[in-house]
KEDO-374571 format. One record per residue: residue in three letters; chain; x, y, z of N, C-alpha, C in turn; residue number from 0. Coordinates in pm, 1 decimal. Last residue first. Layout:
BEGIN
(ala A (X Y Z) (X Y Z) (X Y Z) NUM)
...
//
This chain:
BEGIN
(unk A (-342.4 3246.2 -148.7) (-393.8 3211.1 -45.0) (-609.7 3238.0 -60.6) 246)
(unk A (-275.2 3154.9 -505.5) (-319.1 3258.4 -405.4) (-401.2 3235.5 -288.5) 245)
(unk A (20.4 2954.7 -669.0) (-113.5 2993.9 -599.9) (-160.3 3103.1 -519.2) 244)
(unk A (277.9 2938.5 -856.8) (223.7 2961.8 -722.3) (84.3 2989.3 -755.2) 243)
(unk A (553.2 2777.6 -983.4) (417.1 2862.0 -1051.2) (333.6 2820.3 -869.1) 242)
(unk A (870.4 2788.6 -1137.4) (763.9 2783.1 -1003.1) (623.4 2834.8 -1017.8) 241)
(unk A (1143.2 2589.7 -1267.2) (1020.6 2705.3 -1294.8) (923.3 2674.1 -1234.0) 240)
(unk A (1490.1 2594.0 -1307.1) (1368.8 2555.0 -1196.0) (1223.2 2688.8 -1234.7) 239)
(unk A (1677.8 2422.5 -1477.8) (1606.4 2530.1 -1446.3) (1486.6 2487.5 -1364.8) 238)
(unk A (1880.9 2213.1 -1221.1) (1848.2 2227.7 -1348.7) (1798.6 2369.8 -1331.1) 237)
(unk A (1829.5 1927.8 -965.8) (1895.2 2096.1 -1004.5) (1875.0 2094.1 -1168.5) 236)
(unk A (1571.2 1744.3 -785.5) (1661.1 1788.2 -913.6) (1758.4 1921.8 -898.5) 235)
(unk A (1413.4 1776.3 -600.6) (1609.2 1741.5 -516.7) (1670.2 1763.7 -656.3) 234)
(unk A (1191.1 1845.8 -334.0) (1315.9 1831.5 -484.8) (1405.5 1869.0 -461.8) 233)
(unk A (1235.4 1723.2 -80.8) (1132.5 1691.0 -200.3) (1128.8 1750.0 -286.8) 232)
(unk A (1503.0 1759.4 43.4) (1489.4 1683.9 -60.6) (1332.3 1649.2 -91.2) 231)
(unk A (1486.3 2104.8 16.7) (1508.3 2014.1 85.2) (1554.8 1891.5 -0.1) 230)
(unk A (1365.5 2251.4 -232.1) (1337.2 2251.9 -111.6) (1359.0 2112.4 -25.0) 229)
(unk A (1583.0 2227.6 -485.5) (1495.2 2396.8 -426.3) (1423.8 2427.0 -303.7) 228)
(unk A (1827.9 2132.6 -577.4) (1695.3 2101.7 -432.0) (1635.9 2183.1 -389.1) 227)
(unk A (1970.7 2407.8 -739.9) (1997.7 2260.1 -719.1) (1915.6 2255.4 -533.9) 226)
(unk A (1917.6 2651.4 -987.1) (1904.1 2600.3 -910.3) (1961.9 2457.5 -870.8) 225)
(unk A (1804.5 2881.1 -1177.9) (1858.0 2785.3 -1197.0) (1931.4 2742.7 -1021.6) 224)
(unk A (1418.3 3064.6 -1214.6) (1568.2 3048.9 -1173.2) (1684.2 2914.8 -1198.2) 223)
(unk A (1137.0 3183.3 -1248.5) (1242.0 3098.3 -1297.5) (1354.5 3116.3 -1252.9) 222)
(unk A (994.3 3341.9 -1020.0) (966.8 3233.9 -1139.8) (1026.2 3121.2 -1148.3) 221)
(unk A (1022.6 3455.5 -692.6) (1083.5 3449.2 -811.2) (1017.8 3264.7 -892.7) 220)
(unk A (847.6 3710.9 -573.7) (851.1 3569.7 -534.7) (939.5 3541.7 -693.3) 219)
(unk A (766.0 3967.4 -592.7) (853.9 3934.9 -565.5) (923.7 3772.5 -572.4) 218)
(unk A (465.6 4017.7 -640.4) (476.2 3997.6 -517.9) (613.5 3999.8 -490.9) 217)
(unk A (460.1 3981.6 -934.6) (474.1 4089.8 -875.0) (471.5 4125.6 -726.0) 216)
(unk A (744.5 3743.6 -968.9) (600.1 3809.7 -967.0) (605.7 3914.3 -934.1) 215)
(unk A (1027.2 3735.1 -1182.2) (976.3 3729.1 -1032.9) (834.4 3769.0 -1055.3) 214)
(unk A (1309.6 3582.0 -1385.6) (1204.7 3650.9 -1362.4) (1128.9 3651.2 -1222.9) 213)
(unk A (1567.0 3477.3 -1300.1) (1541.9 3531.0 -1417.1) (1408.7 3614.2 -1413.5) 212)
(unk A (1738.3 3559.1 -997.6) (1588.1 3454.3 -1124.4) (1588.3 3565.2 -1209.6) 211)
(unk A (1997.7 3528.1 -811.8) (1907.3 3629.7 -924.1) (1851.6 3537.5 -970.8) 210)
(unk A (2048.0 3396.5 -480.7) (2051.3 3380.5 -664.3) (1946.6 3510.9 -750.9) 209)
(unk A (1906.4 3332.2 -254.9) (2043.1 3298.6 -270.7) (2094.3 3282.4 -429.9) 208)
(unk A (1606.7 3545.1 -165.0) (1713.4 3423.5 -257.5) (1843.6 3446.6 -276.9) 207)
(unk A (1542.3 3657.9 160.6) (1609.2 3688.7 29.4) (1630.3 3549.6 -26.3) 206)
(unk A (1556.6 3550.1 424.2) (1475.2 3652.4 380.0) (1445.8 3649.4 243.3) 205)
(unk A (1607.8 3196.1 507.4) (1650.7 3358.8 428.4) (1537.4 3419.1 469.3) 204)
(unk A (1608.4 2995.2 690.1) (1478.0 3062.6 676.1) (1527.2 3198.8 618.9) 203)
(unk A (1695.1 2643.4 616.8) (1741.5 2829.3 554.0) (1613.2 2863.1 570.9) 202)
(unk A (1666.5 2368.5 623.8) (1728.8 2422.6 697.9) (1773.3 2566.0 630.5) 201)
(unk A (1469.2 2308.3 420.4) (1585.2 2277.3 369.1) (1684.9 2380.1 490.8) 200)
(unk A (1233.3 2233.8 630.5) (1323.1 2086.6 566.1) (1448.8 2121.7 495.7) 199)
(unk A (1194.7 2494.6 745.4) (1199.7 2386.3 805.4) (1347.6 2279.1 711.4) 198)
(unk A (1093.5 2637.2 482.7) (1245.2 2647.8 519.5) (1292.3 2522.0 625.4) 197)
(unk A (874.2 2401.0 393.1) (981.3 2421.9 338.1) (1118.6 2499.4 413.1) 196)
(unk A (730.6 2479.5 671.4) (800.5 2345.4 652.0) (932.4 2352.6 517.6) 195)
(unk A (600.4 2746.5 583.6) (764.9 2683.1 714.7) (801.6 2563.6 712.3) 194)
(unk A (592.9 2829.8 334.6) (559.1 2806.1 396.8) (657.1 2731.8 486.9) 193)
(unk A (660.7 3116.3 186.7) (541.9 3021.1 84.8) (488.4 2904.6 201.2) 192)
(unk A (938.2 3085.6 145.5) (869.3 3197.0 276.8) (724.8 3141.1 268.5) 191)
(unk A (1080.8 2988.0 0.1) (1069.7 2900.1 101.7) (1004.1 2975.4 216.9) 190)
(unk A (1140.6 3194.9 -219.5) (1024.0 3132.2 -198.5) (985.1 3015.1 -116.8) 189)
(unk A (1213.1 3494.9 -48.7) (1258.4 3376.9 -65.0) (1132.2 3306.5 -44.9) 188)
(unk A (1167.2 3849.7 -223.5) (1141.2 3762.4 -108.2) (1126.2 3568.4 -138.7) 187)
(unk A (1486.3 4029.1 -311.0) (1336.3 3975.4 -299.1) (1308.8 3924.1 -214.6) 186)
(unk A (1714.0 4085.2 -324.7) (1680.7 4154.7 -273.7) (1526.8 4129.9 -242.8) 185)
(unk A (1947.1 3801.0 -352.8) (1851.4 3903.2 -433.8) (1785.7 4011.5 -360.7) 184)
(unk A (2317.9 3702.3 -255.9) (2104.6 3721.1 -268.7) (2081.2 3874.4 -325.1) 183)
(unk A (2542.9 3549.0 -317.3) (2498.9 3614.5 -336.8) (2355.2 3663.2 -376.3) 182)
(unk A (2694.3 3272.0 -69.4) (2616.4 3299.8 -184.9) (2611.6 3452.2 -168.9) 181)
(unk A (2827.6 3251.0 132.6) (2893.7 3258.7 49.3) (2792.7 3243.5 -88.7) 180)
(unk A (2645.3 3187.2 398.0) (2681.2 3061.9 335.3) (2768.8 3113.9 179.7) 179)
(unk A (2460.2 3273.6 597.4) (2623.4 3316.3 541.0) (2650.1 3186.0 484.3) 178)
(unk A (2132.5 3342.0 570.7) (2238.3 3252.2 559.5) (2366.4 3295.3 523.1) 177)
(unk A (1961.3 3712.4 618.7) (1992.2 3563.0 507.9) (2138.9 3458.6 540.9) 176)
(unk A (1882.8 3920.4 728.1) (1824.5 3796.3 790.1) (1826.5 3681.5 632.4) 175)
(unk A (2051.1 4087.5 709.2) (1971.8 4133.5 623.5) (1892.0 3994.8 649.2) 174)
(unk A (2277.4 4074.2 889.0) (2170.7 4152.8 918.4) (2064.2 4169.0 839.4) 173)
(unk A (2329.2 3693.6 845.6) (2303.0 3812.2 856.8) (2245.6 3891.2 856.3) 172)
(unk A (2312.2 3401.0 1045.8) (2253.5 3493.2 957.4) (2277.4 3636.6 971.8) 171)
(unk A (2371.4 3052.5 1043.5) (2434.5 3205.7 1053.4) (2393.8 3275.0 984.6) 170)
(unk A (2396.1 2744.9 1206.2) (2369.5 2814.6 1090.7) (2369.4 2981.9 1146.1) 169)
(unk A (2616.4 2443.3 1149.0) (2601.5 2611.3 1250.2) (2522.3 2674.5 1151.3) 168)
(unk A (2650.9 2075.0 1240.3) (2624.3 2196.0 1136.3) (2592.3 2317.3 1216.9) 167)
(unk A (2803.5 1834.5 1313.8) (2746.2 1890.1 1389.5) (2783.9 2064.1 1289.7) 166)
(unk A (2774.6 1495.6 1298.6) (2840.2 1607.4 1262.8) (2747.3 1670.6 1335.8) 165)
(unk A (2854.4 1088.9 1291.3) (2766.8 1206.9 1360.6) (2823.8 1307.1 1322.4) 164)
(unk A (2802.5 767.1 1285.2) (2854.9 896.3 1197.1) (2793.4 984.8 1271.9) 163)
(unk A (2931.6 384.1 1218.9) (2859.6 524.1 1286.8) (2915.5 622.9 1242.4) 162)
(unk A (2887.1 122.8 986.8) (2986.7 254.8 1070.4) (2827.0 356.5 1151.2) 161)
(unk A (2745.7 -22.0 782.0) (2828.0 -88.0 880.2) (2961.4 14.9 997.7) 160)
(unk A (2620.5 116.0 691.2) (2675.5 133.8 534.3) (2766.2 66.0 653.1) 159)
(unk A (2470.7 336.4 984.6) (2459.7 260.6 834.7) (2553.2 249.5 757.0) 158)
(unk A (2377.1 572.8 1195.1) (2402.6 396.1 1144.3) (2359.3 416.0 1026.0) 157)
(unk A (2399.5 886.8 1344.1) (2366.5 772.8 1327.6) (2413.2 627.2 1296.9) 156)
(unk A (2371.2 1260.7 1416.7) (2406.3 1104.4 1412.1) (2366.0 998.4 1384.0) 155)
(unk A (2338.8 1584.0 1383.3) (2351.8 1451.6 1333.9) (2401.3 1346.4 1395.3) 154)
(unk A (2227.1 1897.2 1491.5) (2348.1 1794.1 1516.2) (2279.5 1653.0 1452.1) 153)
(unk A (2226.5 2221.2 1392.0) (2181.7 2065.4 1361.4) (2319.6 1952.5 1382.0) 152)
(unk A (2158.1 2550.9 1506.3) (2251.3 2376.7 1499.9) (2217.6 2321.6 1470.3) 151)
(unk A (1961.3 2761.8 1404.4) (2123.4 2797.6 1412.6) (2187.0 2691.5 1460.3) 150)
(unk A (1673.1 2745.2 1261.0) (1729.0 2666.0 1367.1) (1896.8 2760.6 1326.0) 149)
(unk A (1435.1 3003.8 1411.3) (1562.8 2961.3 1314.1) (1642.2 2906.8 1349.3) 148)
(unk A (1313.6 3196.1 1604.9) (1257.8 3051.4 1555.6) (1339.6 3059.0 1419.7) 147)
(unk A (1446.2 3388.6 1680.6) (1370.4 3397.9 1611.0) (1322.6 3294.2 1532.6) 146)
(unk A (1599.8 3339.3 1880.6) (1464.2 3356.2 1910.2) (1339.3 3417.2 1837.8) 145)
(unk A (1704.1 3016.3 1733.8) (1753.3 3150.8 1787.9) (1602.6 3254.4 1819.1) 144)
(unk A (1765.0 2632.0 1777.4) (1713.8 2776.3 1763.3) (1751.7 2914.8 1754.6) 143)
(unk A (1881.5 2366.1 1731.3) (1847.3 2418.8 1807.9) (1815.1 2559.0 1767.3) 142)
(unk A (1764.1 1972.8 1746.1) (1784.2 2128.5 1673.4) (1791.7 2194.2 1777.1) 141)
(unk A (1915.8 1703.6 1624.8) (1881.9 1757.4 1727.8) (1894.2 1874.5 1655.6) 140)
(unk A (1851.7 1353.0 1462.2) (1870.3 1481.0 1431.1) (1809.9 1591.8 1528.9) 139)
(unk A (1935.2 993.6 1360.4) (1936.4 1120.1 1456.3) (1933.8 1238.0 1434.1) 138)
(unk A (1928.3 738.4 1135.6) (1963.1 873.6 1152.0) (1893.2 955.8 1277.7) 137)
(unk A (2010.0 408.8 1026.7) (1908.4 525.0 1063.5) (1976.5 647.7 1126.9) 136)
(unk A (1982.9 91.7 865.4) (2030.7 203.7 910.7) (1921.3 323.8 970.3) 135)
(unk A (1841.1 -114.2 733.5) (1934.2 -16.6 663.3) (2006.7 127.6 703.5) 134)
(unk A (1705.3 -168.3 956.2) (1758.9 -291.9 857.7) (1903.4 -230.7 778.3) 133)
(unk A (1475.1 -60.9 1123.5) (1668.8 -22.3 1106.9) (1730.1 -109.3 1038.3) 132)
(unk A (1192.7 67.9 1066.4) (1266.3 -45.9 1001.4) (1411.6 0.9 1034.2) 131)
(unk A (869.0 163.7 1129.3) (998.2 223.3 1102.4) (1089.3 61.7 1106.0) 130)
(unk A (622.9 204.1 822.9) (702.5 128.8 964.7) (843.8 169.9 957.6) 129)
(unk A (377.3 408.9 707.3) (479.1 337.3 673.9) (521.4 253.0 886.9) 128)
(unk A (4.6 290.8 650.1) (106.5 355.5 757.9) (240.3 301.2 741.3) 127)
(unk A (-158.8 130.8 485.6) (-108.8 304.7 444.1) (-40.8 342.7 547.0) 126)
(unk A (-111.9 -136.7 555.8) (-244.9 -57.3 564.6) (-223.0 100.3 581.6) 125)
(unk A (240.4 -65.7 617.0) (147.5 -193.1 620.8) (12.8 -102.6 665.3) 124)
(unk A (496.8 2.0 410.2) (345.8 60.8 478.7) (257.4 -85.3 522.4) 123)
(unk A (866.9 -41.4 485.1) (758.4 -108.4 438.2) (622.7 -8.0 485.7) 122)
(unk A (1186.0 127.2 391.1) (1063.6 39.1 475.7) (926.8 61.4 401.7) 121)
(unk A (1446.3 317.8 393.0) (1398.9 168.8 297.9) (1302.8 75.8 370.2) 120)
(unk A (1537.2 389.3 661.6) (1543.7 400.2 557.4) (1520.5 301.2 506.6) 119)
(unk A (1429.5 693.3 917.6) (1426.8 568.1 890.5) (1451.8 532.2 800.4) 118)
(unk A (1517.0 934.5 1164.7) (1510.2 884.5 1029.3) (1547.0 746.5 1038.7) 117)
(unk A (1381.2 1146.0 1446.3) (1463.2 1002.3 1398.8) (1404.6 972.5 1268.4) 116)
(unk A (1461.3 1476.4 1566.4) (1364.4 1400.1 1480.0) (1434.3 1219.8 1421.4) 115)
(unk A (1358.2 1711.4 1784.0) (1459.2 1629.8 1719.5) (1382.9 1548.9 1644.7) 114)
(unk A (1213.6 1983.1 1791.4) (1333.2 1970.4 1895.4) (1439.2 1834.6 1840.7) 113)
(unk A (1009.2 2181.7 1653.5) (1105.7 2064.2 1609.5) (1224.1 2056.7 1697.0) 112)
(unk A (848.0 2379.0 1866.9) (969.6 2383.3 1772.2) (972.3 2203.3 1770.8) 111)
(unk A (683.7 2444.1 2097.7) (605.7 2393.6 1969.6) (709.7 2439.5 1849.0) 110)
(unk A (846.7 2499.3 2339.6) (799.6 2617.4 2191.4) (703.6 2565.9 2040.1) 109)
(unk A (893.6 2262.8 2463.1) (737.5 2334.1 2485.9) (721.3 2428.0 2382.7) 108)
(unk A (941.0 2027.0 2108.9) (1004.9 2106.6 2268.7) (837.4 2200.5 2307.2) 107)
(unk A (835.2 1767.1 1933.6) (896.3 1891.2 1944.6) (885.2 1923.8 2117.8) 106)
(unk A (938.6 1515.3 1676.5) (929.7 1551.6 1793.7) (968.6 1718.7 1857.8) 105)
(unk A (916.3 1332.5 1422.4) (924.6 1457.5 1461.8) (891.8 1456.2 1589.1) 104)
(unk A (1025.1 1073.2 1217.8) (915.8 1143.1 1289.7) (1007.0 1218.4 1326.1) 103)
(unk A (1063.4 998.7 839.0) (1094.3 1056.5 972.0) (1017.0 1109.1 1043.4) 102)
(unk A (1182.4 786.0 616.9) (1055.9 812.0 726.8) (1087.4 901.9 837.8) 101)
(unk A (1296.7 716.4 255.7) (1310.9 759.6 420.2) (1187.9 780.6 485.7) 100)
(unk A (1154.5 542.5 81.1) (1309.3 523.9 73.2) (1379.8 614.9 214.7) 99)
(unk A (901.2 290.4 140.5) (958.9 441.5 127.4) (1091.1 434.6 51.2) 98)
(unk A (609.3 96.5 0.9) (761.8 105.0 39.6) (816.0 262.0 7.7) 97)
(unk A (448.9 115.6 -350.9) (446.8 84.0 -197.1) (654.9 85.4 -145.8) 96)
(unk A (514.1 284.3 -571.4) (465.5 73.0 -612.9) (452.8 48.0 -436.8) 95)
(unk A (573.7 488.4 -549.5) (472.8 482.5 -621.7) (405.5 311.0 -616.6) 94)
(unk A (770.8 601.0 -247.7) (787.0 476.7 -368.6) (646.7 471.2 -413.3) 93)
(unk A (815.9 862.0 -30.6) (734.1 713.5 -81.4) (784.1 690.1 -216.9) 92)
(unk A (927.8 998.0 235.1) (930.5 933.0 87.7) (885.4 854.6 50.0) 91)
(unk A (766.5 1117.0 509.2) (764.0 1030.7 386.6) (819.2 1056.9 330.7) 90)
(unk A (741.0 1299.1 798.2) (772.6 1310.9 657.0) (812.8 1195.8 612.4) 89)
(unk A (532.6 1347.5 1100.6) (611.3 1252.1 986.3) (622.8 1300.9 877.6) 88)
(unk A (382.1 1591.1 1160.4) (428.8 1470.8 1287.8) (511.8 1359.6 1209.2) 87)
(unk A (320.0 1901.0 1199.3) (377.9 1830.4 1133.4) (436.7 1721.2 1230.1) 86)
(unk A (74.7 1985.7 1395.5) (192.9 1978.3 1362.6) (219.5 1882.9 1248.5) 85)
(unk A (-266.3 1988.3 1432.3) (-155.5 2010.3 1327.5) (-9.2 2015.3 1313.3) 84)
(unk A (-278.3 1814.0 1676.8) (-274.9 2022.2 1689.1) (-235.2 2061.7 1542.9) 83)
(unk A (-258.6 1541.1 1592.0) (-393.1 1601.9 1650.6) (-396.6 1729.1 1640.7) 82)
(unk A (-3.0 1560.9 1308.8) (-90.9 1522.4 1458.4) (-206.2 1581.4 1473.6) 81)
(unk A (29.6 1510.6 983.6) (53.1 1577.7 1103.0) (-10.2 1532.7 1182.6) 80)
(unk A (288.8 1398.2 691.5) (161.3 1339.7 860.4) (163.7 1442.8 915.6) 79)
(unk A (341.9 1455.6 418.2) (353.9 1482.2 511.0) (241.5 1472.2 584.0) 78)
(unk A (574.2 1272.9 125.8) (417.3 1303.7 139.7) (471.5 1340.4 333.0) 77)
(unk A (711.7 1264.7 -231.2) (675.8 1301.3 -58.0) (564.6 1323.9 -24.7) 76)
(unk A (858.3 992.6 -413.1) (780.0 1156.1 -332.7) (781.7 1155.5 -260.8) 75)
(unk A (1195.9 998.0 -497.8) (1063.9 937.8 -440.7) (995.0 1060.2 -451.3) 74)
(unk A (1518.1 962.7 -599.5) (1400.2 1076.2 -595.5) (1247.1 1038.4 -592.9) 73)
(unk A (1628.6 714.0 -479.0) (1718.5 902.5 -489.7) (1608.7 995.3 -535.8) 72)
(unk A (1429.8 563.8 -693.2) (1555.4 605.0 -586.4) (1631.8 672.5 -586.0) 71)
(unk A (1145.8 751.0 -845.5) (1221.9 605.6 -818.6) (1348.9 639.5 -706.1) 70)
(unk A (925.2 905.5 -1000.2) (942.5 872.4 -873.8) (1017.3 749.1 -870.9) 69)
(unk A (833.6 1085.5 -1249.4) (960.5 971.4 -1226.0) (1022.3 921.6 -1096.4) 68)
(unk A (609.5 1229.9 -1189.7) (611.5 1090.3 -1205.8) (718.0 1030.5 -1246.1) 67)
(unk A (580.9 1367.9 -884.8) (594.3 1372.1 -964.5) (605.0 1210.6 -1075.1) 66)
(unk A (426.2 1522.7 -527.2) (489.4 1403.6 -662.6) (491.8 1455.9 -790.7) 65)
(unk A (379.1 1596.6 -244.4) (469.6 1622.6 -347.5) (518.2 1494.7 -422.1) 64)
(unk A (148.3 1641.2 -2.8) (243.3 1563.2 -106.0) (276.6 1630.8 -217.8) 63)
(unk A (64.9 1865.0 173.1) (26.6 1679.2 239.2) (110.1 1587.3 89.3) 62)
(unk A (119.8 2129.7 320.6) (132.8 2044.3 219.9) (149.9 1879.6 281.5) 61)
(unk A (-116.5 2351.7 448.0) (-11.9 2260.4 474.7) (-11.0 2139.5 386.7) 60)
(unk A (-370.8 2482.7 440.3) (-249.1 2544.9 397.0) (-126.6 2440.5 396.5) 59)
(unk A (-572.4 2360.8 574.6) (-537.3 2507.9 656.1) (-416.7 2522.9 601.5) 58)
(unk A (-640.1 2165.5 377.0) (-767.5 2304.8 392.3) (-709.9 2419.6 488.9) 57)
(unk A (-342.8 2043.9 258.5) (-512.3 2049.0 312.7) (-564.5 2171.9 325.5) 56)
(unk A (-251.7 2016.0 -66.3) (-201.7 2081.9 68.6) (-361.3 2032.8 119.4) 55)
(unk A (5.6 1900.9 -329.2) (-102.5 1910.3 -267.2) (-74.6 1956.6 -154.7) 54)
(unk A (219.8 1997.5 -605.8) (201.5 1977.1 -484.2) (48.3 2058.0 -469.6) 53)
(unk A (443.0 1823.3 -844.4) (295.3 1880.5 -849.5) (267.0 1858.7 -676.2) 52)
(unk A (707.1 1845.6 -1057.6) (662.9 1823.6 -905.8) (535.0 1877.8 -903.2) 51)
(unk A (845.3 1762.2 -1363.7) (701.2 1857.0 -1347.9) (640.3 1783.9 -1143.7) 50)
(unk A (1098.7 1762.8 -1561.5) (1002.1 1687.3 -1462.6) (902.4 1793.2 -1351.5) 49)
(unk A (1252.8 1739.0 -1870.5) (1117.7 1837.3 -1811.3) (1088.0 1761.3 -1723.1) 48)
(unk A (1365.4 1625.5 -2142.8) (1418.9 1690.0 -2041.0) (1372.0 1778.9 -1906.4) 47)
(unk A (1127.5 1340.9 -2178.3) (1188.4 1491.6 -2180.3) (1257.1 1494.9 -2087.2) 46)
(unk A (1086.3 1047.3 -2159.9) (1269.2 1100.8 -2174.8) (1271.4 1239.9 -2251.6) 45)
(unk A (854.7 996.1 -2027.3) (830.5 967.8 -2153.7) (980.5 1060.2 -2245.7) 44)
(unk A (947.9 930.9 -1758.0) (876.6 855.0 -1846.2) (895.2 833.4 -1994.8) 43)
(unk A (1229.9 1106.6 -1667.2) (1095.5 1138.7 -1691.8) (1062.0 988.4 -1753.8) 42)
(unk A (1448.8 1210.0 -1510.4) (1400.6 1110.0 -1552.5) (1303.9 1157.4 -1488.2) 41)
(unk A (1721.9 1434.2 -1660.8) (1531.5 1443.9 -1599.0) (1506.7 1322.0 -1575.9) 40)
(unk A (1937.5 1533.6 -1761.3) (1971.0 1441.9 -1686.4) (1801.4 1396.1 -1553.6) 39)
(unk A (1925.4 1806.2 -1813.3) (1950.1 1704.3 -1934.4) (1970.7 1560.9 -1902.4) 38)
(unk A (1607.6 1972.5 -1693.3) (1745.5 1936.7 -1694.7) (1785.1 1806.5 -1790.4) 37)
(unk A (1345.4 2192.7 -1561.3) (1416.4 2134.4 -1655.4) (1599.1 2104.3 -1657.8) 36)
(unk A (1107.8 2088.7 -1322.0) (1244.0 2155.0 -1372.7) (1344.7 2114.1 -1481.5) 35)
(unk A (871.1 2278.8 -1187.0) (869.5 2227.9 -1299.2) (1044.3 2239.6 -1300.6) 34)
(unk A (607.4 2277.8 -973.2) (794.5 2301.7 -986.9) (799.9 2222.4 -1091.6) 33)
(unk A (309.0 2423.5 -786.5) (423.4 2359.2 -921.5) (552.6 2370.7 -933.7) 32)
(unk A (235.4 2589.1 -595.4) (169.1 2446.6 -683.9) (206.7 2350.9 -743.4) 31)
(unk A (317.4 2701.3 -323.9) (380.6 2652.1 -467.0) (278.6 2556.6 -503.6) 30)
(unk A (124.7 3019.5 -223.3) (203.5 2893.0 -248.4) (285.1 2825.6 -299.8) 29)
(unk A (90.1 3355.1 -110.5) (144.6 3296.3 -174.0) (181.6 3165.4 -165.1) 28)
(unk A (165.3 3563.6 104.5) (-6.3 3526.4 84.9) (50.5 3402.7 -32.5) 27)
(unk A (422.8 3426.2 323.4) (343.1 3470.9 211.6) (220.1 3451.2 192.8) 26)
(unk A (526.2 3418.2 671.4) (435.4 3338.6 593.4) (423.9 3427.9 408.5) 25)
(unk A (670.7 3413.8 900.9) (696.8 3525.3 819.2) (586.4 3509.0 706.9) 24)
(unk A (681.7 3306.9 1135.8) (760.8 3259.8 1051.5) (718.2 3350.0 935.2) 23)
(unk A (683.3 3320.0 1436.5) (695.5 3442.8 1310.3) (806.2 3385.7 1205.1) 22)
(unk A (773.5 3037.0 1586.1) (755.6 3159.2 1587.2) (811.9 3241.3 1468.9) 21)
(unk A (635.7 2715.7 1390.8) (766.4 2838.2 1433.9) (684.9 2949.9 1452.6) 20)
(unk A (360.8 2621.4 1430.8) (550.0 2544.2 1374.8) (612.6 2584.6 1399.3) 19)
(unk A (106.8 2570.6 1596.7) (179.4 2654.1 1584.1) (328.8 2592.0 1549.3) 18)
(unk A (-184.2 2392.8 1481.7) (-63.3 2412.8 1559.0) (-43.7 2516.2 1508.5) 17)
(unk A (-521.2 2337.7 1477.1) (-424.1 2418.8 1436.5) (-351.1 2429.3 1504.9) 16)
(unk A (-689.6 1986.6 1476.4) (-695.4 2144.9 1558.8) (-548.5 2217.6 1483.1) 15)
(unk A (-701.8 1756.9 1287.8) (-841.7 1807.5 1397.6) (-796.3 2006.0 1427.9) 14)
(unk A (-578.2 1553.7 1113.5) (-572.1 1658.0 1162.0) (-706.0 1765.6 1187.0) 13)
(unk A (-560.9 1257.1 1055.1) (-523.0 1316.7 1178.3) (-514.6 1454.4 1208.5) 12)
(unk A (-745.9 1257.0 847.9) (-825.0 1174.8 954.9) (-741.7 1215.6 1069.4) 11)
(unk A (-582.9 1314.1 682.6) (-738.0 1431.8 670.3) (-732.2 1309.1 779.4) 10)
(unk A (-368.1 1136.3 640.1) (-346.4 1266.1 668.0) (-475.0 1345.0 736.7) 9)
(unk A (-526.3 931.2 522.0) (-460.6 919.6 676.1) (-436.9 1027.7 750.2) 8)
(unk A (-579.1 1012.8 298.0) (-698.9 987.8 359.6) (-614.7 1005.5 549.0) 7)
(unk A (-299.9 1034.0 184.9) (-417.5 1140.8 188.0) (-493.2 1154.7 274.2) 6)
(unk A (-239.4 807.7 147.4) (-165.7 845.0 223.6) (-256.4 975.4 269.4) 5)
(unk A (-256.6 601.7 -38.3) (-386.4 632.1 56.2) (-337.0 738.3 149.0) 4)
(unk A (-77.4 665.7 -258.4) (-229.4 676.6 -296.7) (-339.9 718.8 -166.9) 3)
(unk A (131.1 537.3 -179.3) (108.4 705.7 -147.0) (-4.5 756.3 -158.4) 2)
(unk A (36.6 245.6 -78.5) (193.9 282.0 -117.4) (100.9 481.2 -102.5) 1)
(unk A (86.7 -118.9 0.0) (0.0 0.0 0.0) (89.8 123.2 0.0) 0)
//
């Protein structure tokens, strides 16, 4: 049983409205679409074009991201939340049943993501994946700044017959964007669209880390060239072309 029912599970656990991060800054603005072109796409039918199509429920929160060359190293996604709405599991799923990661979530009294355990290569039994250490697994501690942005991620875990752990810093400047040796735009970053995206790709910029070629009139940028525009529920690089929705 594989992503198809994953939907129904979702709408049956979410009853009341959480809170994810303090002032997270929100846009009237979504993503519907990511379209990205590259010479290295797997696609079906071998354009260079793979087309991410994302769903959300009724208070805004994305419940999947697919596309249809869903195979290893690039599954979909799909997201659980709890009874208050939090976000309570992220999926990869496999189109034929079986993930390729699982992770729950656990959070602190700030109603923050305090840590989260990853699972890899497991089974759904009756649309609920299982967690499985067959292939290993992963640890992940956060920590904050008071502007609800994580600034540590510590890692550890199993697999591939070793242990591994690091320990990442994140850093922002006055213009509230990542020091990370890029050069930003002056716009507004389309991981603002909603907190799980900065959430998953750890960057709550202000700004894009890149000129696009084009932007709305909100700012939000079109087209740009790119690599995992959000996290890994995409994970292509290529041109990346975004087409949004209105709250």
């Amino acid at each position: 049983m594989g992503l198809l029912l994953l939907p129904t599970l979702f709408q049956a656990c979410q009853k009341e409205k959480g809170t994810f991060f303090p002032n997270p800054d929100l846009t009237p603005f979504y993503i519907k679409q990511i379209a990205v072109i590259s010479s290295g796409a797997n696609t079906p039918d071998g354009s260079d074009t793979l087309i991410y199509t994302f769903t959300y429920n009724r208070r805004g929160e994305p419940l999947t991201v697919k596309h249809p060359g869903a195979g290893t190293g690039n599954p979909n996604a799909a997201f659980l939340y709890d009874n208050y709405g939090r976000l309570s599991a992220y999926v990869r799923p496999y189109d034929g049943g079986g993930y390729e990661s699982y992770v729950k979530y656990f959070y602190n009294d700030r109603n923050q993501i305090a840590s989260d355990s990853q699972y890899i290569f497991g089974p759904y039994v009756d649309s609920v994946p299982i967690a499985t250490l067959e292939y290993g697994f992963r640890l992940h501690w956060y920590k904050y700044d008071d502007q609800g942005r994580i600034i540590q991620r510590i890692d550890s875990g199993y697999g591939g017959g070793a242990r591994f752990g690091s320990v990442y810093s994140f850093v922002y400047d006055g213009d509230g964007d990542l020091v990370n040796g890029a050069v930003y735009d002056n716009k507004v970053n389309y991981r603002r669209t909603n907190a799980i995206w900065m959430f998953l790709s750890n960057d709550y910029s202000v700004h894009n880390a890149f000129q696009a070629n084009s932007y709305n009139a909100y700012g939000l940028p079109l087209v740009f060239d790119g690599l995992n525009p959000i996290g890994d529920a995409v994970v292509d690089s290529g041109r990346i072309l975004v087409t949004y929705g209105r709250r």
